[in-house]
N, C-alpha and C positions, 0 to 999 in steps of 0.2 A: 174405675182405675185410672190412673193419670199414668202419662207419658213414661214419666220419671220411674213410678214403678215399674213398669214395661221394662223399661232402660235397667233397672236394677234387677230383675226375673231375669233377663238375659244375658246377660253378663255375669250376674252369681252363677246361674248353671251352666253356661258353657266351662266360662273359670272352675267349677267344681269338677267338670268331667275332664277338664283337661289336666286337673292335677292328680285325678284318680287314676287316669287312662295313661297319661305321659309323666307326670311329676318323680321326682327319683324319691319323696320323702315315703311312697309307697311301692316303691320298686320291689324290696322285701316280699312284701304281700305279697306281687303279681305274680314272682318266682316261685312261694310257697306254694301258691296255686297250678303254675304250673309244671313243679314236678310231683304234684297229685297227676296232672290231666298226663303226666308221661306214661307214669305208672300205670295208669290205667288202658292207656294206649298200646304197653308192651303187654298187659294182659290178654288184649283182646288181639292181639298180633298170635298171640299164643294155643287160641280160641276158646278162650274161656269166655262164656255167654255172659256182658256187664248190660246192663240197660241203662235206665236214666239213670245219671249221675248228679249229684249236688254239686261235685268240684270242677268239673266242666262248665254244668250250668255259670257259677260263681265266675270261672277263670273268664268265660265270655263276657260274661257283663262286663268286668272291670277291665279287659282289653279293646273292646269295639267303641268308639268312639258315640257310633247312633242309640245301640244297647244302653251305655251309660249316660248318656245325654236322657236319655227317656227318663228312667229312677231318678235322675237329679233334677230334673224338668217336675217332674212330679213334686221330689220331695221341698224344693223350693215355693212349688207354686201352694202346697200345704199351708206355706208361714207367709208368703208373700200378697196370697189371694182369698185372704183369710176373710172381707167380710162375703166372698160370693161362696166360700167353703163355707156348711150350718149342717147342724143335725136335722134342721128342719125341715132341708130339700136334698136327701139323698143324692135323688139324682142329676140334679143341676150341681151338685157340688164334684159327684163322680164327672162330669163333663171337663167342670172348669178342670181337672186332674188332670185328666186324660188329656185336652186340650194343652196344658201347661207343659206335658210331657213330652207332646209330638211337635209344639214348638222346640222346645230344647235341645231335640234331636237332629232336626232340620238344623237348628241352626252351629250345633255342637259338629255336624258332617260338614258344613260351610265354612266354619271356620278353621277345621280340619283342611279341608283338600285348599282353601287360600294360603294355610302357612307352608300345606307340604309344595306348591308353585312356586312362592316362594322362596321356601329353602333350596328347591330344582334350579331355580334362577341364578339365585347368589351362588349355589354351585358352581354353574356354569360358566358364570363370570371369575369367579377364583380361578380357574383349573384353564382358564383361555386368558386371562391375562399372566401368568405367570413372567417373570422377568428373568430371562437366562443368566445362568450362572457367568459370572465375569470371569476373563481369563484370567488364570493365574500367571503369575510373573516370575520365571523362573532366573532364579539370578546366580551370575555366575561371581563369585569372589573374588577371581584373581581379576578379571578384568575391572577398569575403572567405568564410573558411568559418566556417559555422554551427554551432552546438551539437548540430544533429539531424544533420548530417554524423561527430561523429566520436563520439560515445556510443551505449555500448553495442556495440561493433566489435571483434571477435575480432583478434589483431594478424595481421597479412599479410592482411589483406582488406579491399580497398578498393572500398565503397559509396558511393551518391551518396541 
């Protein structure tokens, strides 16, 4: 395997899970899913005995960033790692899978908690530079304006 491919297994499956997990083109889905997982939530509030669920299960995957980093870690490394994948070694092909998957994931929660610092960042810098609202200038009509009213005045700023 060369580099390049590496570079391409990691980036298609972070980019896969992060469009799965965050992307709005599947925002629909994630919702469908979870008012199943509500529904079933007020059932069991209600105490009606549910066990394992499929739409739980489902709604997790495609919300957890490490969960779906894994299935797409996987399913990438299927097409990407295809000549160490063979029917002929079972289990070295289950390896490189499995191996493909818990890269992905690692690296699918990395890239995760670097955008969520810095979206905390850039927050924080928005919300502490803010620039106060400039006085208003309330004018009176009948009086005339004066010379110390309009010298020396940055334009779009109006002082009194």
């Amino acid at each position: 395997m060369t580099f390049i491919n590496f570079l391409l297994f990691c980036f298609a499956s972070v980019g896969m899970t992060f469009i799965l997990v965050d992307g709005s083109i599947f925002f629909s889905l994630r919702e469908f899913f979870r008012s199943r997982v509500v529904k079933i939530e007020l059932k069991r509030e209600r105490g009606k005995e549910i066990g394992w669920n499929i739409w739980e299960f489902i709604y997790t995957l495609i919300t957890c960033h490490q969960c779906c980093g894994f299935w797409c870690g996987v399913f990438c490394a299927l097409f990407l790692f295809e000549p160490y994948v063979s029917k002929d070694a079972p289990i070295r092909s289950l390896f490189y899978l499995f191996a493909g998957g818990c890269t992905a994931s690692i690296l699918s929660i990395l890239f995760f908690r670097v955008f969520d610092i810095c979206h905390a960042v850039a927050g924080y810098y928005h919300t502490n530079t803010i620039v106060p609202e400039q006085e208003q200038i309330q004018h009176n009509y009948d009086e005339p304006i004066t010379e110390s009213q309009t010298v020396d005045k940055p334009m779009g700023v109006n002082r009194i």
